[in-house]
FIMIDREN-166290 format. One record per residue: x, y, z of N, C-alpha, C, O in turn; residue number from 1; chain. Coordinates in pm, 1 decimal, decimal comma. Layout:
// residues N
nxx / nyy / nzz / caxx / cayy / cazz / cxx / cyy / czz / oxx / oyy / ozz / k / c
X / Y / Z / X / Y / Z / X / Y / Z / X / Y / Z / NUM / A
...
//
This chain:
// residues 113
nxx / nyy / nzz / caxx / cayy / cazz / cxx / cyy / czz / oxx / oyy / ozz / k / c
29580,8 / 21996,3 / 5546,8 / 29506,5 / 22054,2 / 5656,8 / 29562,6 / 22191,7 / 5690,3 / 29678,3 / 22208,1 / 5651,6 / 1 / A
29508,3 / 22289,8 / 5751,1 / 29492,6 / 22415,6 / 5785,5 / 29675,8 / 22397,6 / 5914,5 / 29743,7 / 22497,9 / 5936,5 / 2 / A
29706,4 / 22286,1 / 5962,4 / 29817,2 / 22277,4 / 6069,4 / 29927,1 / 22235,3 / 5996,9 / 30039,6 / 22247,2 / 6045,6 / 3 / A
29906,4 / 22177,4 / 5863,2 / 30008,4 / 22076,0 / 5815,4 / 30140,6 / 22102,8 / 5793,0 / 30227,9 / 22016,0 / 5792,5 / 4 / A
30158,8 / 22219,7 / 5774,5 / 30354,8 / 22276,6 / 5777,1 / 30375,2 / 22299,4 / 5971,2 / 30459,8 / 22242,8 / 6040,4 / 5 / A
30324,9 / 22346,3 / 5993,6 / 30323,5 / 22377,6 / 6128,9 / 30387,9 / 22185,0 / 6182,4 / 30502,3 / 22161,0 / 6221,1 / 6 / A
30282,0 / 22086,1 / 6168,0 / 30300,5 / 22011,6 / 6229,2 / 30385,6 / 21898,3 / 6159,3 / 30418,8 / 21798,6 / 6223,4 / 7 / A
30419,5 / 21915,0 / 6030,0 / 30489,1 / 21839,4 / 5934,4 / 30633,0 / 21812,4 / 6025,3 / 30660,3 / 21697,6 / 6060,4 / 8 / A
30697,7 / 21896,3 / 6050,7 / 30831,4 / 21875,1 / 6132,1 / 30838,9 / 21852,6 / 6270,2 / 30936,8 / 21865,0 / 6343,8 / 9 / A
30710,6 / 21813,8 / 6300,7 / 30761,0 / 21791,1 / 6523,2 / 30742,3 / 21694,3 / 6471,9 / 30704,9 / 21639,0 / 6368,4 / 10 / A
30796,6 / 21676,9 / 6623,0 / 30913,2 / 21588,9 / 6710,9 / 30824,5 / 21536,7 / 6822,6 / 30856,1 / 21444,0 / 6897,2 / 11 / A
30666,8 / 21630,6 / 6829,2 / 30606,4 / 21619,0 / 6950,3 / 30453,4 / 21559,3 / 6907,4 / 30391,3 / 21554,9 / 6801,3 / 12 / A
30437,0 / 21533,5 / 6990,0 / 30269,7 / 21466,7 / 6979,6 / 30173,9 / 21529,4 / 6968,5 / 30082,6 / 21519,7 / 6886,5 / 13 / A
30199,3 / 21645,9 / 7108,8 / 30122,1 / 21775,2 / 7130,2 / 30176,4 / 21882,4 / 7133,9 / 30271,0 / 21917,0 / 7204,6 / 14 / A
30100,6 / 21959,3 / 7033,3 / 30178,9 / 22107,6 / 7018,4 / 30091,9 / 22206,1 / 7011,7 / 29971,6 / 22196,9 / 6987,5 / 15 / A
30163,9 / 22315,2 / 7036,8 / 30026,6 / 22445,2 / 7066,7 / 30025,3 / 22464,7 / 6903,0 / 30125,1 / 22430,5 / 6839,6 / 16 / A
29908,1 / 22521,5 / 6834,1 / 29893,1 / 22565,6 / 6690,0 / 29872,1 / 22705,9 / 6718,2 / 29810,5 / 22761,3 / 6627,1 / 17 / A
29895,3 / 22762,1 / 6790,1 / 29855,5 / 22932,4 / 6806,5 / 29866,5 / 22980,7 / 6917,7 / 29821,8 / 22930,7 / 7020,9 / 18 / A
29921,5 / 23073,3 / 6909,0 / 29983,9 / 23189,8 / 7014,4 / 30087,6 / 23262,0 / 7042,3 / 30114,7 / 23352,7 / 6963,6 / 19 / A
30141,2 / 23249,0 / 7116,8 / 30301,5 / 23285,5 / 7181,5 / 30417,9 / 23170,3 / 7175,6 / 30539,6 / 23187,2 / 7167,8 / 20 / A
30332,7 / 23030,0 / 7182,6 / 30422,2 / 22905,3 / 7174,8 / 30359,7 / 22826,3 / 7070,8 / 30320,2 / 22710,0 / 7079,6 / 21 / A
30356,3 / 22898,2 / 6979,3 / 30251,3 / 22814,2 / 6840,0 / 30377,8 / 22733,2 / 6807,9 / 30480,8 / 22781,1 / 6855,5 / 22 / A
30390,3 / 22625,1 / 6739,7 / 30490,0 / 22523,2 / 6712,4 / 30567,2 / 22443,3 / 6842,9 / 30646,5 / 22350,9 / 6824,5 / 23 / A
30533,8 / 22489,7 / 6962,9 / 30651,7 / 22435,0 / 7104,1 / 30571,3 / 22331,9 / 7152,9 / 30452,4 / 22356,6 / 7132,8 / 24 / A
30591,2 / 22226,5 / 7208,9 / 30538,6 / 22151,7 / 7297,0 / 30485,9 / 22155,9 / 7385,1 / 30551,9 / 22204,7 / 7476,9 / 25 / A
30347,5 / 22114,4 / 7420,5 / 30236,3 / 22152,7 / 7526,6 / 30329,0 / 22125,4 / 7633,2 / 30433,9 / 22071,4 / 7598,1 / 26 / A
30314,3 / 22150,0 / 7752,9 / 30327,8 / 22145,0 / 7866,5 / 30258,5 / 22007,0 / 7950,9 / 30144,0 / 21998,4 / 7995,4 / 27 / A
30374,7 / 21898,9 / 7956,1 / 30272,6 / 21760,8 / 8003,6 / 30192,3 / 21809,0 / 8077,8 / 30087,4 / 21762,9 / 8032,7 / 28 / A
30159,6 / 21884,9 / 8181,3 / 30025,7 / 21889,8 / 8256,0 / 29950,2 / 21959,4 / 8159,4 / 29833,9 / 21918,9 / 8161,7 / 29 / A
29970,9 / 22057,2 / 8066,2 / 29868,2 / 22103,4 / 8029,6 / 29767,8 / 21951,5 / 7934,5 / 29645,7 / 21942,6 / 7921,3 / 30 / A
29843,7 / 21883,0 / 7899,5 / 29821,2 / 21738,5 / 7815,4 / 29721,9 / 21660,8 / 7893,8 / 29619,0 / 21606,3 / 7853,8 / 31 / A
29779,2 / 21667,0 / 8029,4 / 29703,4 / 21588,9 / 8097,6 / 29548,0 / 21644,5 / 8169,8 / 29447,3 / 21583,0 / 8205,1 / 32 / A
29582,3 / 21777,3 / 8170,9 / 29442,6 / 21873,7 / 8233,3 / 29321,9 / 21851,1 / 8077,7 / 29203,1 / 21819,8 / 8085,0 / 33 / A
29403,5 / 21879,7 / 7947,4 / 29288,5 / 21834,9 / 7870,9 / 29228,1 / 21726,4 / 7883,7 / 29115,0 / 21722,8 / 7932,1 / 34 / A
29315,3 / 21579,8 / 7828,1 / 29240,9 / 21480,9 / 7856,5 / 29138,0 / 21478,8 / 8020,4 / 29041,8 / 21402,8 / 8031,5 / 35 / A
29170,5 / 21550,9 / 8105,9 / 29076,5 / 21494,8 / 8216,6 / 28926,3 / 21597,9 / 8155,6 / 28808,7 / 21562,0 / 8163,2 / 36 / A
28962,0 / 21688,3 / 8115,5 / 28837,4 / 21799,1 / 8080,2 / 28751,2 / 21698,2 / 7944,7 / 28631,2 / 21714,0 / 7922,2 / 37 / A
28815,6 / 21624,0 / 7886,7 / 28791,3 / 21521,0 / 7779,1 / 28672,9 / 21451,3 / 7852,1 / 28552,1 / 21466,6 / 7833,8 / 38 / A
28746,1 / 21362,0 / 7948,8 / 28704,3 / 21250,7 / 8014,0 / 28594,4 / 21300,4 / 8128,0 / 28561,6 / 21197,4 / 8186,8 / 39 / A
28535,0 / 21394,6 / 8175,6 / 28446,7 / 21434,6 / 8227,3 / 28338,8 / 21502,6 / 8146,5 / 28229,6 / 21534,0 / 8194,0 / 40 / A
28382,0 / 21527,0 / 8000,0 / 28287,2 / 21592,9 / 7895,3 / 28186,5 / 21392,0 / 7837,9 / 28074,0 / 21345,4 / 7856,6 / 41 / A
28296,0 / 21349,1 / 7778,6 / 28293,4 / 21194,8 / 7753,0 / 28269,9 / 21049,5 / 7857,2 / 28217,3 / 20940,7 / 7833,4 / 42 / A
28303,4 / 21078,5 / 7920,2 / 28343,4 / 20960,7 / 8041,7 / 28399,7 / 20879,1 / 8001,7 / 28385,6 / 20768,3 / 8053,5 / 43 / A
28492,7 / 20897,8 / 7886,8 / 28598,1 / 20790,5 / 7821,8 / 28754,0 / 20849,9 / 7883,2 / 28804,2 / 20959,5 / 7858,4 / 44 / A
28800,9 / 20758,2 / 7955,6 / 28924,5 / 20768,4 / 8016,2 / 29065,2 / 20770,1 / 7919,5 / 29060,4 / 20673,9 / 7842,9 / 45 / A
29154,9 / 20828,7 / 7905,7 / 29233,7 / 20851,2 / 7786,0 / 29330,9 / 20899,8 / 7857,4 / 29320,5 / 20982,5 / 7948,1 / 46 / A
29463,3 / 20829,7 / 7802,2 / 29616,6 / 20921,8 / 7862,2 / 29675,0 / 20890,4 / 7699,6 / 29637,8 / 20816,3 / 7608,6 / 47 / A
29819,0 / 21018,1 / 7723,1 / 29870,4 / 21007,9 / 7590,5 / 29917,0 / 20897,4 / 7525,5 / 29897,6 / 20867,0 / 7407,8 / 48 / A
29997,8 / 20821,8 / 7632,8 / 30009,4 / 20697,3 / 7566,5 / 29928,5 / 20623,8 / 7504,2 / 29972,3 / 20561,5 / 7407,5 / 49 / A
29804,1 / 20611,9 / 7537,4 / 29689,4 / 20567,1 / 7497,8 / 29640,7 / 20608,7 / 7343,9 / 29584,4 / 20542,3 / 7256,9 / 50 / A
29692,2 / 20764,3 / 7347,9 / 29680,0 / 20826,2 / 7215,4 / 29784,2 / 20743,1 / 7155,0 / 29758,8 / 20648,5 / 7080,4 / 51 / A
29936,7 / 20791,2 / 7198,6 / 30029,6 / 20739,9 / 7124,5 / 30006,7 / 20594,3 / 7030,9 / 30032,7 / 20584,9 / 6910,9 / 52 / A
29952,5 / 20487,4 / 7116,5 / 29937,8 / 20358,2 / 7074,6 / 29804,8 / 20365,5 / 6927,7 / 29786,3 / 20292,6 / 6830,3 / 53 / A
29758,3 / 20450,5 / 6962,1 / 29585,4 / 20465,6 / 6899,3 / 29643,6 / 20522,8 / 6773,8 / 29612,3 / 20465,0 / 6669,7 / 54 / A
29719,8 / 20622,4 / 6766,3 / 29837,6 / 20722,8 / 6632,4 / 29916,8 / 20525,9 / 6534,9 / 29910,6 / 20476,6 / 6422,3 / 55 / A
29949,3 / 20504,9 / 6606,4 / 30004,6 / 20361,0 / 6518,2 / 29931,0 / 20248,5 / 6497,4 / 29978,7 / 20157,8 / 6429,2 / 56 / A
29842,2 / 20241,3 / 6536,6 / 29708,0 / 20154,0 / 6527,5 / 29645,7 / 20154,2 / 6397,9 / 29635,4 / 20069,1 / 6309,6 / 57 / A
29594,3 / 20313,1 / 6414,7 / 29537,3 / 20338,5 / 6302,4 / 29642,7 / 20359,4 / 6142,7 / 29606,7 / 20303,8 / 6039,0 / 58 / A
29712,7 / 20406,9 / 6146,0 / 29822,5 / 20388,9 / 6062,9 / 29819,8 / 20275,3 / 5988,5 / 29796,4 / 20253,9 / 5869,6 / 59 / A
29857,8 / 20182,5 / 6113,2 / 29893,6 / 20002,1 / 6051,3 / 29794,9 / 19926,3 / 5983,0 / 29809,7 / 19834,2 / 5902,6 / 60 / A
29611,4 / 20021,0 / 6062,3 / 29538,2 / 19960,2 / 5977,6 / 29493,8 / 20029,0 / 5791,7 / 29432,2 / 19967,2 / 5704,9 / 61 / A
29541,0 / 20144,0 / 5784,4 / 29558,1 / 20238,2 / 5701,8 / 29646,3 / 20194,8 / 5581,0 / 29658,8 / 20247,0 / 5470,2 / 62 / A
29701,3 / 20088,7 / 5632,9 / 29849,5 / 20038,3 / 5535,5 / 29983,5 / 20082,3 / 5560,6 / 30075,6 / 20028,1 / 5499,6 / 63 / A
30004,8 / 20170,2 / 5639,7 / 30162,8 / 20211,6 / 5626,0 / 30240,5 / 20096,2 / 5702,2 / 30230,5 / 20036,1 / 5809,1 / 64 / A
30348,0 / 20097,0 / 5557,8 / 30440,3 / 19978,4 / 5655,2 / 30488,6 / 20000,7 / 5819,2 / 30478,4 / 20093,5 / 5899,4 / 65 / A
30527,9 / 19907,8 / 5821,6 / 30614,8 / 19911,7 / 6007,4 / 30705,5 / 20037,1 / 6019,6 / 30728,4 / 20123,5 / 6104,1 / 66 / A
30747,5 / 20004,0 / 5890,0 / 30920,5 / 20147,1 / 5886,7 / 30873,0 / 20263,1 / 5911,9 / 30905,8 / 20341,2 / 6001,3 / 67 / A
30767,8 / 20277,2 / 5803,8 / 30688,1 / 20448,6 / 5853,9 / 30635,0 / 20499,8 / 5986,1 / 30645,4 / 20612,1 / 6035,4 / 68 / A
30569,5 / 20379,8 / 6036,2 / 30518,2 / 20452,4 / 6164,6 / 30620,1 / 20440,1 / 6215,9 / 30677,3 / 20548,7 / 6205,4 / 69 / A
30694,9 / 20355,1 / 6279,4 / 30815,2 / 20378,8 / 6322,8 / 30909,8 / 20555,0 / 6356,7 / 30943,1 / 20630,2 / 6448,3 / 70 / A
30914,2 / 20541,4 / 6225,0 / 30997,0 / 20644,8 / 6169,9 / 30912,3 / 20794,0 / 6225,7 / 30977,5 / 20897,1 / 6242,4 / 71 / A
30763,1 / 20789,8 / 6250,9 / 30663,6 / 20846,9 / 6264,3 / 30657,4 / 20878,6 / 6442,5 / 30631,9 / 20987,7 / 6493,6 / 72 / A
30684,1 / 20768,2 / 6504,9 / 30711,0 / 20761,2 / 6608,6 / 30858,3 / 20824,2 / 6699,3 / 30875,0 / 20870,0 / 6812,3 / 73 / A
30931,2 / 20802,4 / 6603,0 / 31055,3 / 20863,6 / 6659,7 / 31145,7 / 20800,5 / 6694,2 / 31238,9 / 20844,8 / 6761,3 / 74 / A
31127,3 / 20618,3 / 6631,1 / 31193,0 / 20507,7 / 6703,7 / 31321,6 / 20444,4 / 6646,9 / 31319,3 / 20414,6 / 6527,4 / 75 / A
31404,5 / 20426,6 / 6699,6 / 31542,8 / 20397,5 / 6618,0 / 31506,4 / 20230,6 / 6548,0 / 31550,4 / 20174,0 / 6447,9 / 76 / A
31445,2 / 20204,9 / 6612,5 / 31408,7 / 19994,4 / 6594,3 / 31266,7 / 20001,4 / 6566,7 / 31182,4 / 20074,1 / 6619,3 / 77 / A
31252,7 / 19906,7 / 6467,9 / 31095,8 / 19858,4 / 6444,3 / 31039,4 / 19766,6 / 6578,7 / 30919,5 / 19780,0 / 6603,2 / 78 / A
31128,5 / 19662,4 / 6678,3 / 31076,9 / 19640,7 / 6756,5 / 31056,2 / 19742,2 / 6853,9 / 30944,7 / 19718,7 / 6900,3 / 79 / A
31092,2 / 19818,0 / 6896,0 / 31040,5 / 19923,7 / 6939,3 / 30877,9 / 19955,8 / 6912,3 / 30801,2 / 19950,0 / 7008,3 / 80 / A
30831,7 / 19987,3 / 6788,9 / 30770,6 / 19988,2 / 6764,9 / 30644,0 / 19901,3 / 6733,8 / 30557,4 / 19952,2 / 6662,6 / 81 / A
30626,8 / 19775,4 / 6781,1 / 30597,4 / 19650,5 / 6742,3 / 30492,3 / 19634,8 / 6909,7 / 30375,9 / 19603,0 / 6934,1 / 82 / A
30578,6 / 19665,3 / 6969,8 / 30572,5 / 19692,7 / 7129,2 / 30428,3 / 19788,3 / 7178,7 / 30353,4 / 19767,8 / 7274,3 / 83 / A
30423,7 / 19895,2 / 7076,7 / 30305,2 / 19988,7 / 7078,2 / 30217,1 / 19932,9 / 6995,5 / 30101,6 / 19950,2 / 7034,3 / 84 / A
30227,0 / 19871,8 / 6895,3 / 30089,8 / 19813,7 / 6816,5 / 30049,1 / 19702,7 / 6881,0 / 30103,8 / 19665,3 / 6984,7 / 85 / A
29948,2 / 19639,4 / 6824,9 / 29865,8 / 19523,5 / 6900,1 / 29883,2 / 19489,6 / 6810,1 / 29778,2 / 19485,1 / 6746,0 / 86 / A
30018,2 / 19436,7 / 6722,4 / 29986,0 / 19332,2 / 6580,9 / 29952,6 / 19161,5 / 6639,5 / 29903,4 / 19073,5 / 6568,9 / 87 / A
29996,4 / 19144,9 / 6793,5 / 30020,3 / 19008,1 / 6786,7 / 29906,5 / 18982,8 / 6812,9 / 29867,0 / 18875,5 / 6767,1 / 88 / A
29796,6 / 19073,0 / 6901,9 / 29644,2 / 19056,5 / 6978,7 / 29555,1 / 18991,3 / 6817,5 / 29498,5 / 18885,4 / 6790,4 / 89 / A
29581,7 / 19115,3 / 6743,3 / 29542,1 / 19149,3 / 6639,9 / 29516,4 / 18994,7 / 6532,7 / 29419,7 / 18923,3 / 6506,3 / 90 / A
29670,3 / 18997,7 / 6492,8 / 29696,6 / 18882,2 / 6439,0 / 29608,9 / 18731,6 / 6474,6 / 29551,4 / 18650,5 / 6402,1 / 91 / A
29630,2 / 18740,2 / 6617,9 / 29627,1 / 18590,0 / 6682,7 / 29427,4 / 18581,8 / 6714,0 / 29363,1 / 18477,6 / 6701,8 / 92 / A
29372,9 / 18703,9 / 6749,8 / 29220,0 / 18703,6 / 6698,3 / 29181,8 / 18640,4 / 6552,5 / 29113,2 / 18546,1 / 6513,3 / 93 / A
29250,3 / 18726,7 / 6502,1 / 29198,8 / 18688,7 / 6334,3 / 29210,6 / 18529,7 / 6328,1 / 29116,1 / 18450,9 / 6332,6 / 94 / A
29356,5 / 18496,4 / 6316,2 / 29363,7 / 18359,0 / 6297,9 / 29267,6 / 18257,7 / 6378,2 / 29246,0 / 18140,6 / 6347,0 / 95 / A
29214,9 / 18326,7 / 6487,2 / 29113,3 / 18262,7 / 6612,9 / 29001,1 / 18255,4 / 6506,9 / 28974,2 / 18141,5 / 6468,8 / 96 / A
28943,6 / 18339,3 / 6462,3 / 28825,1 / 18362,1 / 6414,2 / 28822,5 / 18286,4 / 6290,4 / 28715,4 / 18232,6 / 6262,2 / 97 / A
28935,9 / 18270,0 / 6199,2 / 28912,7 / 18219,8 / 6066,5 / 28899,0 / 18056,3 / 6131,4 / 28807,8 / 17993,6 / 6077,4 / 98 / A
28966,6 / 17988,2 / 6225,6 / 28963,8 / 17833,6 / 6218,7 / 28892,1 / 17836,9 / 6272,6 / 28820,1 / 17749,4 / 6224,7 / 99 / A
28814,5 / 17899,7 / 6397,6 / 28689,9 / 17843,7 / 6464,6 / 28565,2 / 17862,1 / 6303,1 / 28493,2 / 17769,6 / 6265,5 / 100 / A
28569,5 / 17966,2 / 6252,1 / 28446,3 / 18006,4 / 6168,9 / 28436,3 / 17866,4 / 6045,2 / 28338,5 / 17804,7 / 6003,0 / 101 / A
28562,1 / 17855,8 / 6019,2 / 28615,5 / 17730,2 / 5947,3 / 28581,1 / 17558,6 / 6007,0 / 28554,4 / 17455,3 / 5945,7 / 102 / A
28592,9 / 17581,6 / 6116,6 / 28538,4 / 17441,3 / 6171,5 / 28487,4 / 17468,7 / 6299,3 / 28541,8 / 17452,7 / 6408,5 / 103 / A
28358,9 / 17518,7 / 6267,6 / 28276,4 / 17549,6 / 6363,5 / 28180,3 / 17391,8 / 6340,7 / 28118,2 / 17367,0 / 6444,0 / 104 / A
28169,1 / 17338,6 / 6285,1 / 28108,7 / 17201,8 / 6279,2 / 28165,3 / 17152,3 / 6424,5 / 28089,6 / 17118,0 / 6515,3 / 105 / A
28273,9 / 17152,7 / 6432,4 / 28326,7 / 17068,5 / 6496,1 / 28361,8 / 17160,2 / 6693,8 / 28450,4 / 17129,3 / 6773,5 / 106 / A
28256,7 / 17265,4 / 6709,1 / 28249,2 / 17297,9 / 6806,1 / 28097,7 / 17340,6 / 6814,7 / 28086,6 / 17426,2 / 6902,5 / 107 / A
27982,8 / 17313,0 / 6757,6 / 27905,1 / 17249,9 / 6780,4 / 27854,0 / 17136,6 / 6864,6 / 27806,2 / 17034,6 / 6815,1 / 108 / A
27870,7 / 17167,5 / 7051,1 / 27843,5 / 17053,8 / 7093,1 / 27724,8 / 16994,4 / 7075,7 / 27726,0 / 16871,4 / 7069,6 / 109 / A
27580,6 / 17073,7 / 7062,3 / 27465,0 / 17004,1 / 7043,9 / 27430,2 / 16905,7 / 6986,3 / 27365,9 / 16812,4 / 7034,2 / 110 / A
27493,0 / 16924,2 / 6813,2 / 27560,7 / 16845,8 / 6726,0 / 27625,6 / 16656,5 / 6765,4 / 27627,9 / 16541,3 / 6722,0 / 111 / A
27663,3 / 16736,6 / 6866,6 / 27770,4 / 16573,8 / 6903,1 / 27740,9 / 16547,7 / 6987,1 / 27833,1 / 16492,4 / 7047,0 / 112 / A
27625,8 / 16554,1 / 7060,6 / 27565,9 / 16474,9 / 7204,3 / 27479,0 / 16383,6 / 7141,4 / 27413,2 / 16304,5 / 7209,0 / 113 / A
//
């Protein structure tokens, strides 16, 4: 991408790509004045963390192991990181979905009256 040396080495989430502070870290309010200019363009409500979690989400579903995003994140511990993904929501849906879809016979009440 057109940012990719620029952004290959932060440390930061949000960074200016041009100007006077091209490579430095936005200014948390300035972070937060976008997302609200976001969220009145969209009416989708968004804070960074929200990003943050959404940055390892997609990752995990992408394939990269735990270590990478991790490592991606800035985190000394994979539980650390474990903490920001939804593997357990994630996980514990799926497994929801395969045994109900699997013995859905047997939650069929119409069936058994």
């Amino acid at each position: 991408s057109k940012y990719r040396e620029l952004l290959q080495h932060q440390q930061m989430l949000f960074v200016n790509i041009e100007g006077e502070t091209k490579g430095k870290a936005l200014q948390v309010d300035a972070v937060y004045r976008m997302l609200e200019r976001m969220e009145k363009k969209t009416g989708i409500h968004t804070t960074p963390h929200m990003l943050r979690r959404y940055f390892g989400n997609m990752r995990r579903d992408a394939g990269w192991p735990l270590e990478m995003i991790s490592e991606a994140y800035g985190h000394k511990h994979t539980d650390t990181t474990i903490k920001y993904l939804n593997i357990v929501d994630d996980q514990l849906m799926e497994a929801s979905d395969q045994y109900y879809a699997k013995h859905s016979v047997l939650y069929d009440v119409e069936k058994l009256l």
